[in-house]
C-alpha positions in Angstrom: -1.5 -9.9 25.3 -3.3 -11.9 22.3 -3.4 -9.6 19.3 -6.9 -11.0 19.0 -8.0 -9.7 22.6 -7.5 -6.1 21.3 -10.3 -4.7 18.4 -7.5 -2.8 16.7 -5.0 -5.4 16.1 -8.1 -7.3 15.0 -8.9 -4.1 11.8 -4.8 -4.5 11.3 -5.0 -8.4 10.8 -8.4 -8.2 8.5 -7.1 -5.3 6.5 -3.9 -7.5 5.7 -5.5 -10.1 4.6 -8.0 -8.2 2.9 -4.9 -6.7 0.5 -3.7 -10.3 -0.5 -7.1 -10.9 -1.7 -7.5 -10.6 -5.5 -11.7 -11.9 -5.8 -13.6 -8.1 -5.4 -16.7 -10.3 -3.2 -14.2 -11.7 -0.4 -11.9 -8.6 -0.3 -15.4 -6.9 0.3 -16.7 -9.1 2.7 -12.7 -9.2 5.1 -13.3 -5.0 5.0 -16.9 -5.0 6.2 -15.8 -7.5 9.5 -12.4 -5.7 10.0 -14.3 -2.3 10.3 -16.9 -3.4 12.5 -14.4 -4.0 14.9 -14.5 -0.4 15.2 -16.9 0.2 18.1 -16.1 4.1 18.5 -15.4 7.0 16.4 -12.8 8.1 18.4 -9.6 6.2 18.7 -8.2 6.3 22.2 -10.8 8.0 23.8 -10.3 9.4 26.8 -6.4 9.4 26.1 -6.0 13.1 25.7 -2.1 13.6 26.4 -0.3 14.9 23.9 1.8 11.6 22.6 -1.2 9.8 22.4 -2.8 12.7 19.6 0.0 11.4 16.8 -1.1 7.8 17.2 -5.3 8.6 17.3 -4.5 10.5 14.0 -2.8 7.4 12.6 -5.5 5.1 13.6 -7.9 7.5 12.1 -6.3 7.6 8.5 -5.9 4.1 8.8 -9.9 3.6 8.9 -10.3 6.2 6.5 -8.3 3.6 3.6 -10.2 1.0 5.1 -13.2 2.4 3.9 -12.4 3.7 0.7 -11.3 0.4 -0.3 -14.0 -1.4 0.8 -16.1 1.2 -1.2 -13.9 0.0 -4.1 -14.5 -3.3 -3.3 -18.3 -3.1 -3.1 -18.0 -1.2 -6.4 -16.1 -4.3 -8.1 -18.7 -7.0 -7.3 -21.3 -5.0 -9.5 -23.9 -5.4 -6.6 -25.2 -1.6 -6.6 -27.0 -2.6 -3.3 -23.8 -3.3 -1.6 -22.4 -0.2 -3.1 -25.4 2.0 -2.3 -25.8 1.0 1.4 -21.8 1.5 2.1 -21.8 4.8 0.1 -24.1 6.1 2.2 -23.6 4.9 5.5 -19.5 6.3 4.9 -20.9 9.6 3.3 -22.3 10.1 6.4 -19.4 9.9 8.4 -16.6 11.4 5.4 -18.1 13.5 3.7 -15.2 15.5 3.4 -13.3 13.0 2.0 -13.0 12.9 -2.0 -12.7 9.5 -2.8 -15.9 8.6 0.0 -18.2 11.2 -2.3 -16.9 10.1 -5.4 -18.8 6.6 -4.2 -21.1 8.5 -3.7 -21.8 10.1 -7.1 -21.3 6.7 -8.4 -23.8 5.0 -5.9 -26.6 8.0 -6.6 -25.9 10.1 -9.3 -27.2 9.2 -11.7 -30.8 9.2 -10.2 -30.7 12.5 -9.2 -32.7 15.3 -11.1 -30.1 17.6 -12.6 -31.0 20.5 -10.8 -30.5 19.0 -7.0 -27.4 17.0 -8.8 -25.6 20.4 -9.4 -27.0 22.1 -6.2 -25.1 18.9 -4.4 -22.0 19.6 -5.9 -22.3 23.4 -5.9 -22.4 23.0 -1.7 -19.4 20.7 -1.5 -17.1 23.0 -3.8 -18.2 25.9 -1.2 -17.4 23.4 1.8 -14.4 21.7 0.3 -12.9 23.5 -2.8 -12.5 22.4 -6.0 -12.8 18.7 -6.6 -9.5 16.5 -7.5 -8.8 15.0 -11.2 -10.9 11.9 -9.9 -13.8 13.3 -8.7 -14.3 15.5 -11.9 -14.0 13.0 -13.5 -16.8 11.3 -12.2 -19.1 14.5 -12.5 -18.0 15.3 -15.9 -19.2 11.8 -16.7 -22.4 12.4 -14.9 -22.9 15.8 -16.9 -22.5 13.9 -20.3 -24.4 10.8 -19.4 -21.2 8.5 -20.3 -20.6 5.4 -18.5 -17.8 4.4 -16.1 -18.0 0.6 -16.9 -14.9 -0.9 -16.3 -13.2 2.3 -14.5 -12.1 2.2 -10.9 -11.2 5.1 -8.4 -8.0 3.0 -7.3 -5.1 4.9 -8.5 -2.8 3.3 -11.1 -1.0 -0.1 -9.8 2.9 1.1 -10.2 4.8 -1.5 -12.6 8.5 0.1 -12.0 10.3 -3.6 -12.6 13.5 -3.1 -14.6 13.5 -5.9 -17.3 14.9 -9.3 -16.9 17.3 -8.8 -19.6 19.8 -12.1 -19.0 18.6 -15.5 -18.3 19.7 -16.7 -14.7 22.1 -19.3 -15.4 23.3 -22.1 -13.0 21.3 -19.9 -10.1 17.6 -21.7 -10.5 18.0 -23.7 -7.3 18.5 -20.9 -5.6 15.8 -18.8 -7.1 13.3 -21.6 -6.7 13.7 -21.6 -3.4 13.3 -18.0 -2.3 10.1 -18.1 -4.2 9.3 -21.1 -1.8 10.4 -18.7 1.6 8.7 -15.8 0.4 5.2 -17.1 -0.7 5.3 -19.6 2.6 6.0 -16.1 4.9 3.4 -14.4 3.4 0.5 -16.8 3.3 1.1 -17.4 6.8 0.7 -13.7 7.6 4.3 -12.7 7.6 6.6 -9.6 5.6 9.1 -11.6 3.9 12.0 -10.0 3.7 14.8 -11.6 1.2 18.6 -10.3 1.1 21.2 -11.6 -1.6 24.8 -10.6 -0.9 28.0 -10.7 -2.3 30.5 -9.2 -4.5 30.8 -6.8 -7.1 29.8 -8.5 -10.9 28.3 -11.5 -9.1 24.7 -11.2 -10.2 23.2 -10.2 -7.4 20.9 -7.7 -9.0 20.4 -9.9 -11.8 19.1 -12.3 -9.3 16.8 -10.3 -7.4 15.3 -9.0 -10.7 14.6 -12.6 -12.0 13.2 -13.1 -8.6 10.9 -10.4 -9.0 9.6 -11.1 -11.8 8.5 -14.3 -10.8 6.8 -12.9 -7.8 5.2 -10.1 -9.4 1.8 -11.5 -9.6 1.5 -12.1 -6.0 1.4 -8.8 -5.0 -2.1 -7.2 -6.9 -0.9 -3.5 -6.0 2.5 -3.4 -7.6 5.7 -3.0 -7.3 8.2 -0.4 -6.3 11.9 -0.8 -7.1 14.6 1.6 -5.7 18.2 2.0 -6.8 19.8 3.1 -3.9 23.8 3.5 -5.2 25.4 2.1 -1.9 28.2 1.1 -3.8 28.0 3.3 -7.3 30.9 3.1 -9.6 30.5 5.9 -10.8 30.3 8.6 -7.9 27.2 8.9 -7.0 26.8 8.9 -3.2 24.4 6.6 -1.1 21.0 7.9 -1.6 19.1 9.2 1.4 17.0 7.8 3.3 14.4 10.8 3.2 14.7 11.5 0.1 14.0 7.2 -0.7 10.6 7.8 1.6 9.9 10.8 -0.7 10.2 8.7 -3.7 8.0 5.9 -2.1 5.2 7.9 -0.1 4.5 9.5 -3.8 4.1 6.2 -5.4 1.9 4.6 -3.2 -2.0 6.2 -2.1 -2.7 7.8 -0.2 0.6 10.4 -1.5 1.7 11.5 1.9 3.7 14.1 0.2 3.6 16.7 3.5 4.7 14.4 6.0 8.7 16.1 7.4 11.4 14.3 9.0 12.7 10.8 8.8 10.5 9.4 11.7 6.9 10.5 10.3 7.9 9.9 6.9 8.7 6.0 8.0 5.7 6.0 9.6 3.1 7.6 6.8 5.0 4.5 4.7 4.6 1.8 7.0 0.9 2.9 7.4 0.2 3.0 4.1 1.8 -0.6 2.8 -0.4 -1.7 6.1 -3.2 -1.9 3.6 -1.9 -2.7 0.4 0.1 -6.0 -1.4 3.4 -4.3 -2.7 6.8 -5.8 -3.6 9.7 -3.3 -3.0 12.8 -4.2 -4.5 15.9 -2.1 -3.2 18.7 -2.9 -5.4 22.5 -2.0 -3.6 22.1 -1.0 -0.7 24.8 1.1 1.0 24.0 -0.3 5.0 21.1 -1.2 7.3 21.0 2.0 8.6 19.6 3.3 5.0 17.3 0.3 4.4 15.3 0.3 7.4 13.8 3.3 7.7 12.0 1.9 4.3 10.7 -1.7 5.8 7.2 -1.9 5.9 6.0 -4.1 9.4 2.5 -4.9 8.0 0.3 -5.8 5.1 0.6 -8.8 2.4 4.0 -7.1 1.2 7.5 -8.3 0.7 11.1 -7.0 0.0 14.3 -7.7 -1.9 17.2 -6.3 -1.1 20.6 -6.3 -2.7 24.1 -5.2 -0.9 27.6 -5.9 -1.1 27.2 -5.7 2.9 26.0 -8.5 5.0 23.4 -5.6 6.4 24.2 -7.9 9.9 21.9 -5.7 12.0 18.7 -7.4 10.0 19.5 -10.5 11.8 17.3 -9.8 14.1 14.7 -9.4 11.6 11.8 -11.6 11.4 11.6 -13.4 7.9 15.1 -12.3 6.7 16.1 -14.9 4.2 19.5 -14.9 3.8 21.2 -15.6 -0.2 25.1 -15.2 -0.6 25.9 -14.9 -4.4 29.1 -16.7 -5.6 31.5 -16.5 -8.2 
């Protein structure tokens, strides 16, 4: 079956390229025709065994991020009619959701009498408690009459690069062309995936670091760099996988900090990278059993991975490129 016979796989496909889009007006206009490929409310309708509630719950969330980033988006172009007619067709639907009436203070606030302002929020702390750092935010700023000019409701873009702190030397052949294979996967819709191996002392993660940095600005929502000691000098044993999808869920929105177990953690991460333009760079890797678990399958992203192993199993991998480092 054609991925582009099915209305789903459609949303999946506009979302990605959505995230790999930098201009505000056509990351806008990708998220309004990707979610009006939703046609129902209800994901797998009619599907009511009990396998099928996991994956509607998924799909759900998924829309959810959809929206709030398109609300950002809409935001970002400075059309207030844009952001006024998305605010409150999604208000409608999410009003639950923080981020959803945060757009919606922004959108309206500030043309509301005081009095039916404060009566507004006074309902939603009764329906929904008290409001997160970003929403106060926005009402404090409402209270005082300050502007938000400039400010965005998209949560800080993690910078966690190590420097570059030795000049590649003899290696730029090399480097040049895994920046070719990586931007040349991804603009054609793929998750590169880029391992160097080889010995202890080689340069490997000097290598992957240099490469980094020259890939950084391709990827608008960060990067995320793991040490994961597969082959520590100085005791430290191999770090989890669980405990690395901790580390990575709390770094990147929506915080899925509740998910348990290895299975729904690597899911909660591969749903959330589905929608965002992230390098991950995970430096020593023990074996493939502890790096994939932390792959993501979707979204503008791509990997670098280091190991003294040949991590054989990622053969089968789509858009593994392959870089032995020699003496």
């Amino acid at each position: 079956m054609s991925a582009e016979s099915v209305d789903y796989l459609r949303f999946l496909a506009g979302r990605q390229r959505a995230a790999a889009l930098r201009s505000p007006l056509e990351k806008y206009e990708r998220l309004r025709l990707a979610l009006e490929e939703w046609k129902d409310d209800e994901p797998l309708r009619g599907l009511r065994e009990k396998g099928f509630e996991k994956t509607r719950q998924r799909m759900r969330d998924e829309r959810v991020a959809a929206v709030c980033d398109l609300l950002d988006a809409a935001w970002q172009t400075d059309e207030e009619k844009w952001l006024r007619e998305e605010a409150e067709k999604w208000y409608a639907w999410l009003p639950a959701n923080p981020r959803v009436r945060g757009y919606y203070l922004i959108a309206f606030g500030r043309g509301m009498p005081d009095e039916k302002r404060e009566s507004l929020l006074d309902d939603w702390t009764g329906r929904y408690g008290r409001p997160d750092g970003e929403l106060q935010d926005i009402i404090d700023r409402l209270r005082g009459g300050e502007s938000w000019a400039g400010r965005t409701l998209r949560p800080p873009v993690p910078d966690e690069l190590p420097p570059s702190d030795r000049e590649i030397v003899g290696r730029e052949p090399a480097l040049r062309a895994l920046v070719d294979a990586v931007r040349t996967d991804r603009d054609a819709g793929r998750v590169p995936v880029v391992l160097i191996t080889g010995m202890a002392g080689v340069g490997k993660t000097l290598l992957a670091r240099a490469l980094a940095q020259q890939l950084r600005e391709c990827f608008p929502d960060g990067n995320l760099y793991r040490e994961l000691n597969g082959f520590s000098d100085t005791g430290i044993p191999p770090a989890e996988p669980e405990h690395l999808l901790d580390g990575l869920l709390a770094a990147v929105p929506p915080y899925s900090t509740e998910k348990t177990g290895l299975q729904d953690k690597k899911g909660a991460l591969r749903s959330a990278l589905a929608r965002l333009s992230v390098l991950l760079v995970l430096d020593d890797a023990a074996d493939v059993q502890q790096v994939l678990p932390l792959l993501p399958r979707a979204g503008a992203n791509a990997v670098i991975i280091t190991s003294r192993d040949d991590l054989g199993a990622l053969r089968s991998q789509q858009g593994v490129h392959r870089h032995k480092v020699d003496l």
